[in-house]
PDB file of N, CA, C and O in Angstrom:
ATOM      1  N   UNK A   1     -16.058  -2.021  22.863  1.00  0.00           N
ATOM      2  CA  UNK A   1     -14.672  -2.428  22.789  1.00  0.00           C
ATOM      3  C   UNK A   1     -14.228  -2.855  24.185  1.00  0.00           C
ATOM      4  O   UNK A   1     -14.535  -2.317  25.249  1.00  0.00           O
ATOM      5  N   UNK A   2     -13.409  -3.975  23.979  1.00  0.00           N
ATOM      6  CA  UNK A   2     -12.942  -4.314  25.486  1.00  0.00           C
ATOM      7  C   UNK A   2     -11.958  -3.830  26.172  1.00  0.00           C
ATOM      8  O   UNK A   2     -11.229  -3.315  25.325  1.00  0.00           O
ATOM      9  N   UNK A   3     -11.439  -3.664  27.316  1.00  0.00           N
ATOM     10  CA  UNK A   3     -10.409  -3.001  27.991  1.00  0.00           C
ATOM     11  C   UNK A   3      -9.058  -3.397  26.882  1.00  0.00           C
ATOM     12  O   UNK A   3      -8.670  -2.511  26.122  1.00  0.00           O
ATOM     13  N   UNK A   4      -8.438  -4.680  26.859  1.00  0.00           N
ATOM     14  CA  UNK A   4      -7.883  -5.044  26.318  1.00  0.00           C
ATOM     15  C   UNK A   4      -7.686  -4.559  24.804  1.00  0.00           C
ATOM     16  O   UNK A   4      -6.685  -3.932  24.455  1.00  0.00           O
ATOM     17  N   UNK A   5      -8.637  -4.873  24.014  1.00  0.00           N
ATOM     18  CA  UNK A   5      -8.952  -4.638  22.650  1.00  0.00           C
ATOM     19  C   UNK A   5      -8.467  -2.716  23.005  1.00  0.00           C
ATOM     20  O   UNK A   5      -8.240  -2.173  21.924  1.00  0.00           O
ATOM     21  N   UNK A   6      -8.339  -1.983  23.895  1.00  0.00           N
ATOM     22  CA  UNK A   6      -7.687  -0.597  24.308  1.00  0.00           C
ATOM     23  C   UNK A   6      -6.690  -0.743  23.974  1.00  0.00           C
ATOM     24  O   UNK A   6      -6.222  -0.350  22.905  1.00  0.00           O
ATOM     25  N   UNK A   7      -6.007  -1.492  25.032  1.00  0.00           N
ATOM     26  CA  UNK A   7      -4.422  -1.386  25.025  1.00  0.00           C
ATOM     27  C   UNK A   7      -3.663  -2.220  24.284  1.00  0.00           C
ATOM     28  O   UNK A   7      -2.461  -2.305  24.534  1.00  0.00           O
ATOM     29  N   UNK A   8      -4.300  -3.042  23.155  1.00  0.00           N
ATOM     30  CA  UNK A   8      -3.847  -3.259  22.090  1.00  0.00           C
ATOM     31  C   UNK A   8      -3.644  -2.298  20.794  1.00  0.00           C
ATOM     32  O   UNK A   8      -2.526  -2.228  20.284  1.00  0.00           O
ATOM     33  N   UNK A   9      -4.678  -1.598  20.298  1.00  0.00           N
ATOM     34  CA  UNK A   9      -4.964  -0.432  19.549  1.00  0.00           C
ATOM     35  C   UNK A   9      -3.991   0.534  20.351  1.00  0.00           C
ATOM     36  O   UNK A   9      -3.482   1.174  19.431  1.00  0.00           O
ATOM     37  N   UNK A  10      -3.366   1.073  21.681  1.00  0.00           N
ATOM     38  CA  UNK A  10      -2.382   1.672  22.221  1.00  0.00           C
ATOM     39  C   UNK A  10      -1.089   1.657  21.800  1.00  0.00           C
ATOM     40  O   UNK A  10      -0.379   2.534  21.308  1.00  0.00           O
ATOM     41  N   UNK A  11      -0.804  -0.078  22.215  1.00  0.00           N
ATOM     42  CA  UNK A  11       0.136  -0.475  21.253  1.00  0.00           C
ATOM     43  C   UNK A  11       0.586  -0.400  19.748  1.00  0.00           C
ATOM     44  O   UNK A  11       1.656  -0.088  19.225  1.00  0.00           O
ATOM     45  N   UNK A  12      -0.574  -0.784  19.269  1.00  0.00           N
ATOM     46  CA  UNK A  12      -0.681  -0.437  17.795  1.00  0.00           C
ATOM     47  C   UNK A  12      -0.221   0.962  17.725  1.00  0.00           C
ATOM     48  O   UNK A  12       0.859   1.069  17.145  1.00  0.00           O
ATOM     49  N   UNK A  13      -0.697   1.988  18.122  1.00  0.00           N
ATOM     50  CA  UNK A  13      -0.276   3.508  17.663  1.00  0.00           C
ATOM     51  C   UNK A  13       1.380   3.729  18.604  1.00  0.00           C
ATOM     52  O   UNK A  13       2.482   3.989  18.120  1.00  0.00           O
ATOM     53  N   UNK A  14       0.946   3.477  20.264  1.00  0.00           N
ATOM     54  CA  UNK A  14       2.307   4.058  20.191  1.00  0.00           C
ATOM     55  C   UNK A  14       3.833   3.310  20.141  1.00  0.00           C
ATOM     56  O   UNK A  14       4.918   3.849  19.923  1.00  0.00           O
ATOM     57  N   UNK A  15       3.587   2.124  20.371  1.00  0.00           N
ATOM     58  CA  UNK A  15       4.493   0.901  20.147  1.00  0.00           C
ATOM     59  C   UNK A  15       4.827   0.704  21.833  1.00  0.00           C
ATOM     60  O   UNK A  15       5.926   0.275  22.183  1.00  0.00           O
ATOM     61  N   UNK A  16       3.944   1.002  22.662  1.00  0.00           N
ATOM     62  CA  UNK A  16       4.198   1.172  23.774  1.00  0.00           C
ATOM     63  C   UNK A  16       2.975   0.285  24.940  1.00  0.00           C
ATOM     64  O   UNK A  16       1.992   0.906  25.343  1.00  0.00           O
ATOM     65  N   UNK A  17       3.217  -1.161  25.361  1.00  0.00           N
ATOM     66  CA  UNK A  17       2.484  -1.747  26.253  1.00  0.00           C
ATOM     67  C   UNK A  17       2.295  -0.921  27.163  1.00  0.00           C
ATOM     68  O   UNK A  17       2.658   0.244  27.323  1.00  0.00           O
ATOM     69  N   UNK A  18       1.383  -1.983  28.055  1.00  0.00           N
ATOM     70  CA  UNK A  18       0.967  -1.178  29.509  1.00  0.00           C
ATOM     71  C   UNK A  18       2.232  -1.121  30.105  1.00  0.00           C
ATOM     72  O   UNK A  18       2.770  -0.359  29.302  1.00  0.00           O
ATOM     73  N   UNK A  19       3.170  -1.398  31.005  1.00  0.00           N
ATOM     74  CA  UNK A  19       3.914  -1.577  31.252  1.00  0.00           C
ATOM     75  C   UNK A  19       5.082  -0.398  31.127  1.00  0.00           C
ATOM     76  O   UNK A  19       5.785   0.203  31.940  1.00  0.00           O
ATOM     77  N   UNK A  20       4.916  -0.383  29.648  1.00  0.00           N
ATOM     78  CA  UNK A  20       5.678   0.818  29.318  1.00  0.00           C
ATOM     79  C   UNK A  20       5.255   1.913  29.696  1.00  0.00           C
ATOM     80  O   UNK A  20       5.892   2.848  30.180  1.00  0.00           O
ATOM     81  N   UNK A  21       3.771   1.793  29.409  1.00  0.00           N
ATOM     82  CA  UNK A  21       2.924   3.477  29.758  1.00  0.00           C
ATOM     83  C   UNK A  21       3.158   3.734  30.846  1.00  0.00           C
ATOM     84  O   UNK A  21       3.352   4.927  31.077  1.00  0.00           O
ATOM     85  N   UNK A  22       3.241   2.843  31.897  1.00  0.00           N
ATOM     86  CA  UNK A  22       3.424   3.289  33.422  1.00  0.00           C
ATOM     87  C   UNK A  22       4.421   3.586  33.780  1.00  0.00           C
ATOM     88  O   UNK A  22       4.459   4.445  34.660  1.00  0.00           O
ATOM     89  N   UNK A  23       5.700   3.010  33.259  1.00  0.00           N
ATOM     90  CA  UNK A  23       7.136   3.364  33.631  1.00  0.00           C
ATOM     91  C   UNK A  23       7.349   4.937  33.013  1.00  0.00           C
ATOM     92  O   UNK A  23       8.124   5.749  33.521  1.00  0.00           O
ATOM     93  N   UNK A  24       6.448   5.223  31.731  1.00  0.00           N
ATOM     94  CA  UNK A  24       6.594   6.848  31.315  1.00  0.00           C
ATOM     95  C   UNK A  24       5.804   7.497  32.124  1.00  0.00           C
ATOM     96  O   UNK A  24       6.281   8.628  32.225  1.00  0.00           O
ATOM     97  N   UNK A  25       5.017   7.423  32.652  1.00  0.00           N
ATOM     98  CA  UNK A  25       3.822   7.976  33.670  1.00  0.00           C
ATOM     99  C   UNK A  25       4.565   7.812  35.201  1.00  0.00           C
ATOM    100  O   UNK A  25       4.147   8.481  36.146  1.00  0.00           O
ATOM    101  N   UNK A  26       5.425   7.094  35.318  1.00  0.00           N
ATOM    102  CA  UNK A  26       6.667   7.860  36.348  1.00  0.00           C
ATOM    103  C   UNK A  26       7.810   8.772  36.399  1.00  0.00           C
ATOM    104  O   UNK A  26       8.109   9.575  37.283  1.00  0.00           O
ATOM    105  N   UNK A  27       8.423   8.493  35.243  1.00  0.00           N
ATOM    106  CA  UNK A  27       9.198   9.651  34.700  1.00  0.00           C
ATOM    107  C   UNK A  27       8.308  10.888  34.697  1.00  0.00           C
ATOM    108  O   UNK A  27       8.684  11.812  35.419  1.00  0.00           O
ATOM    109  N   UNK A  28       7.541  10.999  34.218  1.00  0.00           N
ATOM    110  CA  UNK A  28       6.650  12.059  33.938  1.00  0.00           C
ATOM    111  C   UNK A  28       6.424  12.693  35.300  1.00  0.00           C
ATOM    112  O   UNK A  28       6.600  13.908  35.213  1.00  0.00           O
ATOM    113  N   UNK A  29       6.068  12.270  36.636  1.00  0.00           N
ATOM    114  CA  UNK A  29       6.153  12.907  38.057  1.00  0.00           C
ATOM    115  C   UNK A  29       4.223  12.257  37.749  1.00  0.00           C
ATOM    116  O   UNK A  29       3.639  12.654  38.757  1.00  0.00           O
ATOM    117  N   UNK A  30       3.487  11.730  37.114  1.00  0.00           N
ATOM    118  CA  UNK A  30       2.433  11.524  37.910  1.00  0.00           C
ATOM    119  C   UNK A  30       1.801  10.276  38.172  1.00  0.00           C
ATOM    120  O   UNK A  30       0.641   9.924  37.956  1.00  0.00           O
ATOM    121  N   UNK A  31       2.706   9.702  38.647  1.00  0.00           N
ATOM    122  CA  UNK A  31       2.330   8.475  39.409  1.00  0.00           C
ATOM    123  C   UNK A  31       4.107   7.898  39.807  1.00  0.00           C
ATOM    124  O   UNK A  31       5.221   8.195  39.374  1.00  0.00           O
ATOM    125  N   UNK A  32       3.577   6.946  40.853  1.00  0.00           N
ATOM    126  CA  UNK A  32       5.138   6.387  41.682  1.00  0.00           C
ATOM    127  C   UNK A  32       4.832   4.879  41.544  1.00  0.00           C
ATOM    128  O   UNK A  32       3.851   4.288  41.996  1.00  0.00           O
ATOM    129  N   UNK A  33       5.926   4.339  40.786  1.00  0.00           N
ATOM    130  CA  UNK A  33       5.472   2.736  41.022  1.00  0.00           C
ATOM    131  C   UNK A  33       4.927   2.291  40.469  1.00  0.00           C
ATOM    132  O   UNK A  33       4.845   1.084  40.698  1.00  0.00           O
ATOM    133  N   UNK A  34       4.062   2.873  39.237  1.00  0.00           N
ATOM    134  CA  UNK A  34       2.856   2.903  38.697  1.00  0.00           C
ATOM    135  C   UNK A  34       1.598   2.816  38.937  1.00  0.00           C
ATOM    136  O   UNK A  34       0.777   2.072  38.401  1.00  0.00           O
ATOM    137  N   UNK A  35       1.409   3.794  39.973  1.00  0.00           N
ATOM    138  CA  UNK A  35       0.188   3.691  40.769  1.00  0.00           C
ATOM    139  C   UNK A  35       0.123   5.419  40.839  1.00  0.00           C
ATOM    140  O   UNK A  35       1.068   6.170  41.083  1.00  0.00           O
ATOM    141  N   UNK A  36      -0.952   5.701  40.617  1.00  0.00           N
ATOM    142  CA  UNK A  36      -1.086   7.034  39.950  1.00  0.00           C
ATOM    143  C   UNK A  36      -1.130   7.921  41.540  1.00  0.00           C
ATOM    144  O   UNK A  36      -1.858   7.544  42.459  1.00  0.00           O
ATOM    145  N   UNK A  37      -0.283   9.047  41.632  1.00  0.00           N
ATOM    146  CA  UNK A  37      -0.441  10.072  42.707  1.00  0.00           C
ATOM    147  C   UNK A  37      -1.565  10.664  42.580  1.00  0.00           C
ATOM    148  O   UNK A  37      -2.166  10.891  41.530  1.00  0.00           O
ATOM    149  N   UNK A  38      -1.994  11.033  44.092  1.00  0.00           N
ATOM    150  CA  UNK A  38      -3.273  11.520  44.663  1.00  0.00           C
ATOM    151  C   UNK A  38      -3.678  13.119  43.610  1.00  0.00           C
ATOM    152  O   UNK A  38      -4.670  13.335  42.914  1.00  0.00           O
ATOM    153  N   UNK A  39      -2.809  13.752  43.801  1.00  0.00           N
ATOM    154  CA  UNK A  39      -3.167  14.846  43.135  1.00  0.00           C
ATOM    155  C   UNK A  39      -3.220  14.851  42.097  1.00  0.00           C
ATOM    156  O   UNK A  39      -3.678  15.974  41.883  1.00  0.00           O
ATOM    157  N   UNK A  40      -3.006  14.131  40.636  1.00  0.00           N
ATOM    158  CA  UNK A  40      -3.135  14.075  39.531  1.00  0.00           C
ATOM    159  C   UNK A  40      -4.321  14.101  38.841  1.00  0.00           C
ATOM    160  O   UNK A  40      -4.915  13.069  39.154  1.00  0.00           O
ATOM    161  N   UNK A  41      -4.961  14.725  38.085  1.00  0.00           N
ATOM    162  CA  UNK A  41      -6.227  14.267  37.572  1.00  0.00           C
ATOM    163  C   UNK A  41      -6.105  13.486  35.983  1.00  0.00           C
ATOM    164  O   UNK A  41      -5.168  13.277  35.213  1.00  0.00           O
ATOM    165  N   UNK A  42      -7.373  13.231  35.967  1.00  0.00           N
ATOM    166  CA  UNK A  42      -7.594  12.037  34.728  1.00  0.00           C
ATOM    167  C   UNK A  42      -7.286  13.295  33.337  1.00  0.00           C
ATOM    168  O   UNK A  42      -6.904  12.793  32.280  1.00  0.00           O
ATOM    169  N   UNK A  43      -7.444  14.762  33.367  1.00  0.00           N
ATOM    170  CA  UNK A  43      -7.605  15.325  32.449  1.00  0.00           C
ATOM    171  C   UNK A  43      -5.832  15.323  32.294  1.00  0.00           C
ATOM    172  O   UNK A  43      -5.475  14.552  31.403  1.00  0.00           O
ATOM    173  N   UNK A  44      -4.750  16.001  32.956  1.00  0.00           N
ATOM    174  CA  UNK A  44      -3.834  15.299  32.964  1.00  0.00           C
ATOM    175  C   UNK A  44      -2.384  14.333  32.008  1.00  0.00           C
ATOM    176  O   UNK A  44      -1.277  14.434  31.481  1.00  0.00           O
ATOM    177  N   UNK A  45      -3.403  13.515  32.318  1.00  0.00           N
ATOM    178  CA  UNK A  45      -2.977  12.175  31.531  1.00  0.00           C
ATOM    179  C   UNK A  45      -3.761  12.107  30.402  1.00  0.00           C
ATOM    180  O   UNK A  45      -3.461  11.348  29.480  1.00  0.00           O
ATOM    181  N   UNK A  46      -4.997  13.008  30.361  1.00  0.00           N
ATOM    182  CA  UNK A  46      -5.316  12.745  28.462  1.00  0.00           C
ATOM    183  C   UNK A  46      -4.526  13.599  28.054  1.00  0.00           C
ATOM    184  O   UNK A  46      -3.888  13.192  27.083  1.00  0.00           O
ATOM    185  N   UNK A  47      -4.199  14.959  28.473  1.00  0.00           N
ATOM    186  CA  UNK A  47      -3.288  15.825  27.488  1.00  0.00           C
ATOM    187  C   UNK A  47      -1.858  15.351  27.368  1.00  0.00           C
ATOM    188  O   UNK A  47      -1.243  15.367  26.303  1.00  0.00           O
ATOM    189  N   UNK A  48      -1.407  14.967  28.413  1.00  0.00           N
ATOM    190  CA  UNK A  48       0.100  14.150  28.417  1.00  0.00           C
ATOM    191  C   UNK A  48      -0.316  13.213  26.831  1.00  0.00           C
ATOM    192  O   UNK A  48       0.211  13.588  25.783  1.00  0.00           O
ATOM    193  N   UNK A  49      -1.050  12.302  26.834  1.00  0.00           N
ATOM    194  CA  UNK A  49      -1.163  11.098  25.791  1.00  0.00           C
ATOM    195  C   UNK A  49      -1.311  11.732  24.328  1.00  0.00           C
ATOM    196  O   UNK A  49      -0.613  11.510  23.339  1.00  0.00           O
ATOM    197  N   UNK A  50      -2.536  12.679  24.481  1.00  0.00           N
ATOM    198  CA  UNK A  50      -2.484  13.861  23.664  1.00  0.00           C
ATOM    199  C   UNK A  50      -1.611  13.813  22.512  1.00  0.00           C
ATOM    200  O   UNK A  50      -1.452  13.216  21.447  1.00  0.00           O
ATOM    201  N   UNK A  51      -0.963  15.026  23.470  1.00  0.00           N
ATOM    202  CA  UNK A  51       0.213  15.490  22.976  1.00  0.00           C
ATOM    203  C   UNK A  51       1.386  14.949  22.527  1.00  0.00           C
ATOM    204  O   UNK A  51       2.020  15.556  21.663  1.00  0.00           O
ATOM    205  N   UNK A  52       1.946  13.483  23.149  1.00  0.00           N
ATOM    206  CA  UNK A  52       2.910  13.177  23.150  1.00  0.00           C
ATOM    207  C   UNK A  52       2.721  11.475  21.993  1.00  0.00           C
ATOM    208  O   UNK A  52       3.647  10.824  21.508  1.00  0.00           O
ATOM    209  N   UNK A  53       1.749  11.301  21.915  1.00  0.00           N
ATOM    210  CA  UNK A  53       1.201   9.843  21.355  1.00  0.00           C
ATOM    211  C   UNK A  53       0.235  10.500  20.421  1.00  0.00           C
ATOM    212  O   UNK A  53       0.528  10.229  19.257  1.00  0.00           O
ATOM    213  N   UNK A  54      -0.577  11.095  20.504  1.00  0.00           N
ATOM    214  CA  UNK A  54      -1.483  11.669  19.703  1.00  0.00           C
ATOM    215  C   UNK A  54      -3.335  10.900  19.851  1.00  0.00           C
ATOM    216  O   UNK A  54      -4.330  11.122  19.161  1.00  0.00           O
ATOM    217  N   UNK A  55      -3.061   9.658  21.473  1.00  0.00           N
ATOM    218  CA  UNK A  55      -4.141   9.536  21.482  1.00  0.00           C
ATOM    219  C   UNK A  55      -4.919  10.270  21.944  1.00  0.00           C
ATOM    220  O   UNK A  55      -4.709  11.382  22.428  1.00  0.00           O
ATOM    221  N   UNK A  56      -6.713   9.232  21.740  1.00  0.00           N
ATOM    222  CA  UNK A  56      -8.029  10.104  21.982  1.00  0.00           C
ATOM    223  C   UNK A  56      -7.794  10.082  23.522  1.00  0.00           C
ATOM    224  O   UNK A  56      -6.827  10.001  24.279  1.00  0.00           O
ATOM    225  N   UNK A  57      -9.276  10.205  23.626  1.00  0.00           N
ATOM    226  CA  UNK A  57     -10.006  10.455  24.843  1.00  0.00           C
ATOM    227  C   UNK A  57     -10.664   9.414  25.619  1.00  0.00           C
ATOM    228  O   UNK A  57     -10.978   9.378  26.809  1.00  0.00           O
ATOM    229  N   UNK A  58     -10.801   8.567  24.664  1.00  0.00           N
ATOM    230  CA  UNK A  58     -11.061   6.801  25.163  1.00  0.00           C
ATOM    231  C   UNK A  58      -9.865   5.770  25.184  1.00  0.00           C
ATOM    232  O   UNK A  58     -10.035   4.588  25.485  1.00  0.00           O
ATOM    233  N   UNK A  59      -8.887   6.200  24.909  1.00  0.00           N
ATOM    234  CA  UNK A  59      -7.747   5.558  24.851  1.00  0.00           C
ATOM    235  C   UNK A  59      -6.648   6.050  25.985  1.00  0.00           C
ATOM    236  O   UNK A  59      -5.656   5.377  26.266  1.00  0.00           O
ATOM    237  N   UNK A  60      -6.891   7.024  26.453  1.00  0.00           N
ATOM    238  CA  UNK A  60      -6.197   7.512  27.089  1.00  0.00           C
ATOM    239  C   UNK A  60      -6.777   7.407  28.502  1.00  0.00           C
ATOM    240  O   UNK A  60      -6.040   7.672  29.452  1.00  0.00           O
ATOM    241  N   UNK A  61      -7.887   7.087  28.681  1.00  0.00           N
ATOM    242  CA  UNK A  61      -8.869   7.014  30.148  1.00  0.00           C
ATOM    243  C   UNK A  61      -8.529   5.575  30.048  1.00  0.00           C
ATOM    244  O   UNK A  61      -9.107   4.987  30.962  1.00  0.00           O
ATOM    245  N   UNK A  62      -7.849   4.784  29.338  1.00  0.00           N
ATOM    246  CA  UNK A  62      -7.842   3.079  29.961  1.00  0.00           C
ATOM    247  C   UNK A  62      -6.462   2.970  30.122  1.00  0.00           C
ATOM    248  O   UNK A  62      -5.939   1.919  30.495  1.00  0.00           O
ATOM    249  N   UNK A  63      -5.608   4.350  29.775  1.00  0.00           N
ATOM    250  CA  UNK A  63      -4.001   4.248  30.576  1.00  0.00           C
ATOM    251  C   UNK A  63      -4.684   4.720  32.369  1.00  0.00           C
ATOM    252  O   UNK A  63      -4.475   4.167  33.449  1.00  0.00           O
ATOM    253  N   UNK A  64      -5.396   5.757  32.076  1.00  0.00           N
ATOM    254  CA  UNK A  64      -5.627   6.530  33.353  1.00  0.00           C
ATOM    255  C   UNK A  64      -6.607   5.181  34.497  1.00  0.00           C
ATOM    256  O   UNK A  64      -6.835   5.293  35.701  1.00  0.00           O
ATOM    257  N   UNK A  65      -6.980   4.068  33.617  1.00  0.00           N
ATOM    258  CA  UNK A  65      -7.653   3.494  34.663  1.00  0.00           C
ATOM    259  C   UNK A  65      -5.961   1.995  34.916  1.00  0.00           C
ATOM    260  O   UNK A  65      -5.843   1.061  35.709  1.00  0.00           O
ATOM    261  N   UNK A  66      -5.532   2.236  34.400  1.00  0.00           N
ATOM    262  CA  UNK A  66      -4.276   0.998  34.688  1.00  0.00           C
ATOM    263  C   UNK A  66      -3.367   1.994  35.707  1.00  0.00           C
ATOM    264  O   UNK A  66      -2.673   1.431  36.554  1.00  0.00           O
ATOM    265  N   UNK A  67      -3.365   3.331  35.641  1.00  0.00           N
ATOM    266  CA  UNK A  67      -2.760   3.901  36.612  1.00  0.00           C
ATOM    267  C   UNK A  67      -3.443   4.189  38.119  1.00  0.00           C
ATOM    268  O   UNK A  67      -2.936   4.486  39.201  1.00  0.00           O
ATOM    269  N   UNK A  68      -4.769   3.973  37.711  1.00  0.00           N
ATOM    270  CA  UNK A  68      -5.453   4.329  38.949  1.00  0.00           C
ATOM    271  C   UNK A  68      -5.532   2.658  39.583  1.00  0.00           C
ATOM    272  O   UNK A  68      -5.772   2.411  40.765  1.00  0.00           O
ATOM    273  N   UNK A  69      -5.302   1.714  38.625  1.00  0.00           N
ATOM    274  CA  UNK A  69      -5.306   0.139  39.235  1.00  0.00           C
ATOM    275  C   UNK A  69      -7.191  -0.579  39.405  1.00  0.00           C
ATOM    276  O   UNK A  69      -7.582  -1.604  39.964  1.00  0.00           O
ATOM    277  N   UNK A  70      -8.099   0.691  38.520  1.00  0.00           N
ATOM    278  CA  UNK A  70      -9.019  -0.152  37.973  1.00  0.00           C
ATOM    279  C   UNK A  70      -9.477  -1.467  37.202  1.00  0.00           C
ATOM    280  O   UNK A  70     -10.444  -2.228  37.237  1.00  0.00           O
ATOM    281  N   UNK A  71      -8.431  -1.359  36.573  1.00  0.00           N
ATOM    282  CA  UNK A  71      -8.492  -2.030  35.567  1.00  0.00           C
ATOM    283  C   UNK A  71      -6.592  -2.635  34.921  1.00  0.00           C
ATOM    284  O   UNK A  71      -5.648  -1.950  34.527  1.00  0.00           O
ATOM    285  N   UNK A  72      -6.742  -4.241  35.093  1.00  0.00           N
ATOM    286  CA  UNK A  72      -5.643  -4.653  34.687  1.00  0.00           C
ATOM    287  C   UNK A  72      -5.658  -5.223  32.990  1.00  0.00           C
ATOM    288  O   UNK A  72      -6.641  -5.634  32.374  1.00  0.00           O
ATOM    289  N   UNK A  73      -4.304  -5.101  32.514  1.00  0.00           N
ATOM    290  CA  UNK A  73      -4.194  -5.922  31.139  1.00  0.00           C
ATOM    291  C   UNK A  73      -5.236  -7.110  31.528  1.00  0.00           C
ATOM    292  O   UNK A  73      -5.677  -7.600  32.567  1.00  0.00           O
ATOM    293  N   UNK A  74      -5.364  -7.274  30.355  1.00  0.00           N
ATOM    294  CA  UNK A  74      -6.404  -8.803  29.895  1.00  0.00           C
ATOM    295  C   UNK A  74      -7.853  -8.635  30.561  1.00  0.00           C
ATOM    296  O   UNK A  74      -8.622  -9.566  30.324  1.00  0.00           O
ATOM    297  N   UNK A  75      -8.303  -7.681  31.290  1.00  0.00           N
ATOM    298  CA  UNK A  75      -9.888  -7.217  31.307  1.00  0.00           C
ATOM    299  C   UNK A  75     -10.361  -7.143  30.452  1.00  0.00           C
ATOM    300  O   UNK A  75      -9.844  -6.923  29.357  1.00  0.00           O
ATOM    301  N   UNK A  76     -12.042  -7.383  30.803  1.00  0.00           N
ATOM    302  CA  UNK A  76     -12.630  -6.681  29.639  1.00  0.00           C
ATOM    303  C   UNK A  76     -13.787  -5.857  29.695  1.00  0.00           C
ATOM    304  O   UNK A  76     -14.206  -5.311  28.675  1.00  0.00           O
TER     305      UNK A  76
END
């Protein structure tokens, strides 16, 4: 599956682009700007997504790589 083909299926479940994920992933205290803070770990942001969206574990590591700035929309 491609990066993209991710954060489409994201969308699909939570009605929520990249964009959005990052502006909640500041509210949230772990990341500024949308660029993920030093101390945060990747485990983290799967239970945040978890819990609150109900995604997996592969879906939730391609918010954690748009916060870490691995990986932008439209990759693949």
């Amino acid at each position: 599956m491609s990066f993209q083909a991710y954060l489409d299926t994201i969308k699909t479940k939570t009605g929520k682009g990249p964009e959005e994920l990052l502006a909640l992933a500041d509210g949230k205290g772990f990341s500024h700007s949308g660029k993920l803070k030093p101390d945060v770990k990747a485990g983290q942001i799967i239970e945040w997504l978890r819990d609150e969206f109900g995604l997996g574990h592969g879906h939730s590591m391609a918010v954690y790589a748009l916060l870490t700035g691995k990986k932008k929309p439209g990759e693949k």
